[in-house]
Z-matrix of the N, CA and C atoms (Angstrom, degrees):
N
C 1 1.445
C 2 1.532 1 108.64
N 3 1.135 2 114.12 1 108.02
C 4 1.931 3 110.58 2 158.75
C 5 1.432 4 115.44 3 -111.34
N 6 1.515 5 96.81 4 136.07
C 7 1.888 6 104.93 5 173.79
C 8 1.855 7 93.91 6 -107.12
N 9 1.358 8 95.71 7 144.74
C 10 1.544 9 92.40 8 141.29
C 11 1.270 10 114.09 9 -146.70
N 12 1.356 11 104.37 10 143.52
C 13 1.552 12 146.38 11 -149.91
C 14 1.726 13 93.00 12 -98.10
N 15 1.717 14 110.81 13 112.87
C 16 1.642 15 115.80 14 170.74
C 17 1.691 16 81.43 15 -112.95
N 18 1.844 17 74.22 16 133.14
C 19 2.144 18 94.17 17 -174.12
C 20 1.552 19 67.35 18 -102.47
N 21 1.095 20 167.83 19 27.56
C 22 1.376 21 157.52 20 169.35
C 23 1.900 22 123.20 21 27.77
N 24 1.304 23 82.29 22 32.69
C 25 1.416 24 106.53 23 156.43
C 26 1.949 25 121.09 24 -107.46
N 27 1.220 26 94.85 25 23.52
C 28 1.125 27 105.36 26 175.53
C 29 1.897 28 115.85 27 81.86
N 30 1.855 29 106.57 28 -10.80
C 31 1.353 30 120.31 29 178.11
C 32 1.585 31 105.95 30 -103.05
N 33 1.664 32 95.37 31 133.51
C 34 2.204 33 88.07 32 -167.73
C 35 1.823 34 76.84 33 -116.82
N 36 0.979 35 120.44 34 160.77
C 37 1.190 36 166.56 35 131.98
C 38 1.660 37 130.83 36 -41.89
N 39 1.115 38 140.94 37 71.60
C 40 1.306 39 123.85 38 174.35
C 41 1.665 40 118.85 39 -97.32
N 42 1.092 41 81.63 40 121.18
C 43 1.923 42 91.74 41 170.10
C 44 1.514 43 114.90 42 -120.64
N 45 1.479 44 102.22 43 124.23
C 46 1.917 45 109.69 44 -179.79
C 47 1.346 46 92.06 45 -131.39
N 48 1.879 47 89.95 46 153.37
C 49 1.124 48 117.22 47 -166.94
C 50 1.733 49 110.91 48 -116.86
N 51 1.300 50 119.88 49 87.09
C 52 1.678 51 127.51 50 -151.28
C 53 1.102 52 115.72 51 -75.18
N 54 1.193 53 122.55 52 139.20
C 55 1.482 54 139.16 53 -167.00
C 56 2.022 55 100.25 54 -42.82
N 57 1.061 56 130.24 55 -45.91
C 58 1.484 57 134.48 56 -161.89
C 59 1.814 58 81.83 57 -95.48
N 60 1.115 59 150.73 58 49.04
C 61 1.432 60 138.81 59 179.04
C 62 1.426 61 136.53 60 56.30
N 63 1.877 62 102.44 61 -18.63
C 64 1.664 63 93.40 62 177.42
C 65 1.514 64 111.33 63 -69.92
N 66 1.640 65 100.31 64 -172.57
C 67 1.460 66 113.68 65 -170.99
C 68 1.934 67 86.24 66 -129.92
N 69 1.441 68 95.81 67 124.90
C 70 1.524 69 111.07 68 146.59
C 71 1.409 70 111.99 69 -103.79
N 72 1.274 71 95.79 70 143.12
C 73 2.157 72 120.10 71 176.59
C 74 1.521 73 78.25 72 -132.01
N 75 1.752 74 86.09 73 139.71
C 76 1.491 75 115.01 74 143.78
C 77 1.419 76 119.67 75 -142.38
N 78 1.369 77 138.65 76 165.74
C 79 1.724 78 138.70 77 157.83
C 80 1.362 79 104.08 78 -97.57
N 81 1.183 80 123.49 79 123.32
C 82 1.817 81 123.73 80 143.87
C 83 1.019 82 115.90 81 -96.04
N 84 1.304 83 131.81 82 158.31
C 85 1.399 84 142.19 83 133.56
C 86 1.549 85 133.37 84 -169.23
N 87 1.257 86 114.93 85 136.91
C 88 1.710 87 109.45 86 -143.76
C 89 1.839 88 87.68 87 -70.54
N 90 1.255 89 105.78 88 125.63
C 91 1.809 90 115.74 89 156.51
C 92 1.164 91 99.09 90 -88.31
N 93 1.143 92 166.66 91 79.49
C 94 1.179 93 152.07 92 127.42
C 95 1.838 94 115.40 93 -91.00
N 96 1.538 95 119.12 94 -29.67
C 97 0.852 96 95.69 95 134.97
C 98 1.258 97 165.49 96 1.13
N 99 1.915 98 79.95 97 -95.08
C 100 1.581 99 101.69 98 -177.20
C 101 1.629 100 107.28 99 -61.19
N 102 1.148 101 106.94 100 -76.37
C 103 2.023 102 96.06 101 158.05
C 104 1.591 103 129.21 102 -5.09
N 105 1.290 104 94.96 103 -70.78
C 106 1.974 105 93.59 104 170.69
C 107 1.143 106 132.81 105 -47.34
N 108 2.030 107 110.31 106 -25.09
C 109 1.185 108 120.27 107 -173.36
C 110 1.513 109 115.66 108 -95.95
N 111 1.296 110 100.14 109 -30.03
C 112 1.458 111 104.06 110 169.73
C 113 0.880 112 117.46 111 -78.60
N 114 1.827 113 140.89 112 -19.54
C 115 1.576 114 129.53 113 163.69
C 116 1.086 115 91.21 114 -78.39
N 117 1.226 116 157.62 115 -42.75
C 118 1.899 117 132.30 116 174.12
C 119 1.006 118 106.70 117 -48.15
N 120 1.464 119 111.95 118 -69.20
C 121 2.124 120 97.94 119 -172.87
C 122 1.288 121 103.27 120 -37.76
N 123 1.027 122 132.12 121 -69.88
C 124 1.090 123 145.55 122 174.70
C 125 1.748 124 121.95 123 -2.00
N 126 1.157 125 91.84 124 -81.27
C 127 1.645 126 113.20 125 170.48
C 128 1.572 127 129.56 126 -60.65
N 129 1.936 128 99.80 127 -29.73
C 130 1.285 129 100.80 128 173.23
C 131 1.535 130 112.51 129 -107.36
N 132 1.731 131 117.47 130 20.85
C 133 1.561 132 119.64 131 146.32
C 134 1.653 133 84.55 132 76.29
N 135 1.209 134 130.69 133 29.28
C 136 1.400 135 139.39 134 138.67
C 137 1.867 136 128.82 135 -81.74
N 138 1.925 137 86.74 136 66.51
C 139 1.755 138 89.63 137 -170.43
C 140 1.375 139 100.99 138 -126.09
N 141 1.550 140 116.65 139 15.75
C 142 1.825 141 119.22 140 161.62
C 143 1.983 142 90.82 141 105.21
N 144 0.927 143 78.00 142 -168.88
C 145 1.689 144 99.76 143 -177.92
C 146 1.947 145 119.48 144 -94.39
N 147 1.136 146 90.96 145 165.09
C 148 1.692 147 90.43 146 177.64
C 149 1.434 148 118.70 147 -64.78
N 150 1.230 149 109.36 148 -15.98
C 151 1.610 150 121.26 149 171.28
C 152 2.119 151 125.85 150 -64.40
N 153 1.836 152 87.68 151 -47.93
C 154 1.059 153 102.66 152 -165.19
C 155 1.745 154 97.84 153 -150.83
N 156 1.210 155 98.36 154 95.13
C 157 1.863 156 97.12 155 165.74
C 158 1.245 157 127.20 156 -98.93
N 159 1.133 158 100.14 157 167.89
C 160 2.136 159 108.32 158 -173.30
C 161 1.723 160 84.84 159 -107.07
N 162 1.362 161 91.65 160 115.32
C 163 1.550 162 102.78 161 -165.73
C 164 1.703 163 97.35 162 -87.08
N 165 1.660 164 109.80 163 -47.03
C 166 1.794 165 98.31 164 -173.92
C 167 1.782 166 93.76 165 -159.09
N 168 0.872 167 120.80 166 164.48
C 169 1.772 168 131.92 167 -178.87
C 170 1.777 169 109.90 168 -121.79
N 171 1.235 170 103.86 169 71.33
C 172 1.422 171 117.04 170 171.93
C 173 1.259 172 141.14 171 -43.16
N 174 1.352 173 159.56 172 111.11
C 175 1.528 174 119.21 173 165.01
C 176 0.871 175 111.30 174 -85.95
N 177 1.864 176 108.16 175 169.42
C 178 1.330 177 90.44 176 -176.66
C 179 1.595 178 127.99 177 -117.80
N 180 1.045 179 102.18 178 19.55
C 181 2.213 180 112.30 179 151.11
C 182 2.293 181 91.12 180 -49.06
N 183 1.562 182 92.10 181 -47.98
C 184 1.804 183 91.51 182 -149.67
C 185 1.682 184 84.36 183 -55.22
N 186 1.675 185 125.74 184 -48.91
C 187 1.375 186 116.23 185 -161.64
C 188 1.674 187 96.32 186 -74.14
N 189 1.111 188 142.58 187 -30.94
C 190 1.573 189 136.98 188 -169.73
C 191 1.829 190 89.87 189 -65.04
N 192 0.891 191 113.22 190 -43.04
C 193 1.925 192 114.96 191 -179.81
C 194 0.927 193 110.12 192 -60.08
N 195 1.074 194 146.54 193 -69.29
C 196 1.615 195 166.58 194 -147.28
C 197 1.467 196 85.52 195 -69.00
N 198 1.677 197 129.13 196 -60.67
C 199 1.506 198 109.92 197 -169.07
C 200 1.150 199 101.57 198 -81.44
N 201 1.199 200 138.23 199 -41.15
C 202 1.611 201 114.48 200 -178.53
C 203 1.505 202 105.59 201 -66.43
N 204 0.989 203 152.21 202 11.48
C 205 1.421 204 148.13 203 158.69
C 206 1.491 205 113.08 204 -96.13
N 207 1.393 206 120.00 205 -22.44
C 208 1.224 207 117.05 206 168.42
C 209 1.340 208 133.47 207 -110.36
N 210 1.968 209 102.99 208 9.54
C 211 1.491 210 105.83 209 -173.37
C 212 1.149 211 107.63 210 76.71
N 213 1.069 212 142.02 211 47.71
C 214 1.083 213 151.55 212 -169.48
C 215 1.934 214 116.62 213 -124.78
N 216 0.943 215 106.85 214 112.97
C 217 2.053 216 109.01 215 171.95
C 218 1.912 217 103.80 216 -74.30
N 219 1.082 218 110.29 217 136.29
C 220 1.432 219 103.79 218 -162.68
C 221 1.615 220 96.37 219 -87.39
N 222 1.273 221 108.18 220 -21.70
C 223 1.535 222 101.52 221 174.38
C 224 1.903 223 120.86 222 -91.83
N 225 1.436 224 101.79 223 -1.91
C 226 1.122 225 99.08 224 154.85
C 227 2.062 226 131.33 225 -90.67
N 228 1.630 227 89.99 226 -8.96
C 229 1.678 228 105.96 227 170.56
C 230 1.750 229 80.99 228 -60.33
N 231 1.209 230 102.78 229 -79.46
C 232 1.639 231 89.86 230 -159.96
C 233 1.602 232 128.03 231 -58.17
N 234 0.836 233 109.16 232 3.30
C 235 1.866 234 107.65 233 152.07
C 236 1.343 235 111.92 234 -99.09
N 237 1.308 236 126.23 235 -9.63
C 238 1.528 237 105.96 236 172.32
C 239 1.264 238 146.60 237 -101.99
N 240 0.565 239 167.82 238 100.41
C 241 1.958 240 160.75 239 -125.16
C 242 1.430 241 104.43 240 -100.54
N 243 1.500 242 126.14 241 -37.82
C 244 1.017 243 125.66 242 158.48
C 245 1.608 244 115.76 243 -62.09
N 246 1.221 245 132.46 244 -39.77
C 247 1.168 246 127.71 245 -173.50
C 248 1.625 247 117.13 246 -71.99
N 249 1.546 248 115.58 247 -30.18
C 250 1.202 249 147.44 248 -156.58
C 251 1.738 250 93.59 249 -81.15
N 252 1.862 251 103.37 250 -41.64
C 253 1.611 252 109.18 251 -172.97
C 254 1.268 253 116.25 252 -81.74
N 255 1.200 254 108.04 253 -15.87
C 256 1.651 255 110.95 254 174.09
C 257 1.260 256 118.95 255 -103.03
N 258 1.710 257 125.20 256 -6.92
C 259 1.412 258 102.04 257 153.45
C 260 1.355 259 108.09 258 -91.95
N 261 1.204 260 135.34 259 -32.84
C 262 1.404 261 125.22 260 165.25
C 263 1.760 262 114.80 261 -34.46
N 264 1.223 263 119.43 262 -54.74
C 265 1.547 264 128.98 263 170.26
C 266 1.680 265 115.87 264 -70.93
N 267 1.220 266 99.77 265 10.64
C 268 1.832 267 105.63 266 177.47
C 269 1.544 268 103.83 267 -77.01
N 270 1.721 269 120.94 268 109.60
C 271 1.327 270 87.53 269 175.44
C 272 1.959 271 145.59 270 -101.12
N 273 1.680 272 78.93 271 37.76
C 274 1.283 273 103.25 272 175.88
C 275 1.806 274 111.66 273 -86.56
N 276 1.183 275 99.33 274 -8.21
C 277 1.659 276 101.99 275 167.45
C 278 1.597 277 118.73 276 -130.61
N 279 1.391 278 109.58 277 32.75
C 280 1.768 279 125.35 278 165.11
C 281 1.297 280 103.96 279 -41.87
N 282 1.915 281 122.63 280 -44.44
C 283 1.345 282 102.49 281 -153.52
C 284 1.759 283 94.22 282 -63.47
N 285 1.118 284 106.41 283 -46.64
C 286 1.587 285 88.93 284 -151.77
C 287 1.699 286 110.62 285 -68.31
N 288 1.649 287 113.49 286 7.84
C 289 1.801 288 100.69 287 175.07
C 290 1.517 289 97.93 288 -56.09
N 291 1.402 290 101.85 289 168.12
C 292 1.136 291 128.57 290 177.94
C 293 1.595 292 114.77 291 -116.58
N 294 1.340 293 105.21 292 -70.86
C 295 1.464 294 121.34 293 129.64
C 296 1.009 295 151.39 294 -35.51
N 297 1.729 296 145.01 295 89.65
C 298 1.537 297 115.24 296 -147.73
C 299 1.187 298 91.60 297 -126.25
N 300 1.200 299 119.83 298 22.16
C 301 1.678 300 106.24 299 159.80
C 302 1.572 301 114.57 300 -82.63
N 303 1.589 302 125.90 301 -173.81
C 304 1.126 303 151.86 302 -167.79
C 305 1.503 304 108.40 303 -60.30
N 306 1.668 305 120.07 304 101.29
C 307 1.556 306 114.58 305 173.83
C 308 1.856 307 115.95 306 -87.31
């Protein structure tokens, strides 16, 4: 049996139910988008002010990846500033800075 689940944020959900009893989960959702939009901001120098910049436009399958590839608790990305600066400085996810100066 597989469902997949549209959270209608554009991220679906797949859950299957495997012939021997396990359960596979996965997240999809097309970033390409999000990509297109962040090389526009990008290009048209729409990255906020010197106060407060829009550093990069993520999805978030790309941030759910990034911590399971780095050992990472996804709810500890969001308490950390250090954790937060090094996937921002990952440069396997440049395309989506927005911002390409120094985080």
């Amino acid at each position: 049996m597989r469902t997949v689940i549209d959270q209608g944020n554009g991220v679906k959900t797949l859950v299957q139910l495997n012939g021997d009893g396990s359960l596979t989960t996965g997240t999809m959702q097309d970033c390409e988008s999000i990509l297109e939009r962040s090389k526009a901001l990008h290009n048209e120098g729409m990255h906020g002010s010197k106060d407060m910049r829009l550093a990069a436009s993520i999805p978030v399958v790309v941030i759910e990846k990034w911590c399971n590839d780095n050992g990472v608790r996804y709810e500890d990305l969001g308490r950390s500033a250090e954790l937060k600066r090094r996937m921002l400085s990952d440069p396997a996810l440049s395309s989506f800075r927005v911002w390409k100066g120094r985080i």
